[in-house]
C-alpha positions in Angstrom: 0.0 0.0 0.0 1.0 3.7 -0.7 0.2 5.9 2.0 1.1 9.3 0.0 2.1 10.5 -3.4 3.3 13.7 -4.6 3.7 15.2 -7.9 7.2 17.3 -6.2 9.5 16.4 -9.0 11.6 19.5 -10.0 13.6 17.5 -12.5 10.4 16.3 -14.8 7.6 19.3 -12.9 4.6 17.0 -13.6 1.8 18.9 -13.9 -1.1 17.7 -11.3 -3.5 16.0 -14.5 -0.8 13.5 -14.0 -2.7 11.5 -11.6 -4.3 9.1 -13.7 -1.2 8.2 -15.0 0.3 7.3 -11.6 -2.3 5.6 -10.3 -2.8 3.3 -13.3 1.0 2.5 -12.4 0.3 1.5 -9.0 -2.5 -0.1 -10.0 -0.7 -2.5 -12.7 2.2 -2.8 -9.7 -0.7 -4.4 -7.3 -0.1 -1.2 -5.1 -3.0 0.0 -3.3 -2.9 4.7 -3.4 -4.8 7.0 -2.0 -7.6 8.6 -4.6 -5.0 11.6 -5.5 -1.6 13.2 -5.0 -1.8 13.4 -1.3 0.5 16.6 -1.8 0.1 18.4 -4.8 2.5 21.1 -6.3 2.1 23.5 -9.9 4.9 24.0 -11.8 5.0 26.9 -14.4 7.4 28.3 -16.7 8.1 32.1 -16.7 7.6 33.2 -20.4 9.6 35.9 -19.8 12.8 34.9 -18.0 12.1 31.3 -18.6 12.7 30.0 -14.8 10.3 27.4 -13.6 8.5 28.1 -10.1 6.2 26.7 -7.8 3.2 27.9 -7.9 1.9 28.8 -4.3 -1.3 30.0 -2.4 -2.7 30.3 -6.4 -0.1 33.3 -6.7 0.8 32.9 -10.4 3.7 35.3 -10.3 7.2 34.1 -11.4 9.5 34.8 -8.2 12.3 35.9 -10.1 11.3 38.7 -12.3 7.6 39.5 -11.3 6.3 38.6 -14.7 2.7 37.2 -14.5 3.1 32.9 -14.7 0.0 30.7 -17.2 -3.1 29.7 -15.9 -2.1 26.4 -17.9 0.6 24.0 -17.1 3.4 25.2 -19.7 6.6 22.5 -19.1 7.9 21.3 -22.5 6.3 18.5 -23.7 9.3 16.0 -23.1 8.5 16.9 -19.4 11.5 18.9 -18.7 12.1 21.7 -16.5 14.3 24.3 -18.2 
């Protein structure tokens, strides 16, 4: 049995739709899970200086230069971090 999971991967920055995913993972492993990330954390990518940040408290502002962060989960599509 897994007791908690977290999407807090700052090497790949999952985005927190991953769940499925996961859990069809434990699933095929014979692992029982909790019904979601028992810790989730959003990842965005600053358009403007390009650093990635954690999202917290639903303050979508990059910590680096100010600029304004996406709604919408924006790590490359090979799930990199930059």
């Amino acid at each position: 049995m897994v007791a908690e999971v977290s999407n807090h991967s700052t090497g790949y920055c999952p985005d927190t739709s991953s769940w499925p995913t996961v859990a069809e993972a434990l699933r095929r492993a014979g692992l029982g899970h909790p019904p979601g990330f028992t810790d989730e954390v959003v990842f965005r990518r600053c358009p403007t200086c390009q650093e990635h940040n954690i999202v917290r408290e639903d303050d979508f502002i990059c910590v680096f230069c100010g600029s304004a962060l996406p709604a919408l989960w924006n790590v490359d599509p090979f799930g990199q971090c930059p």
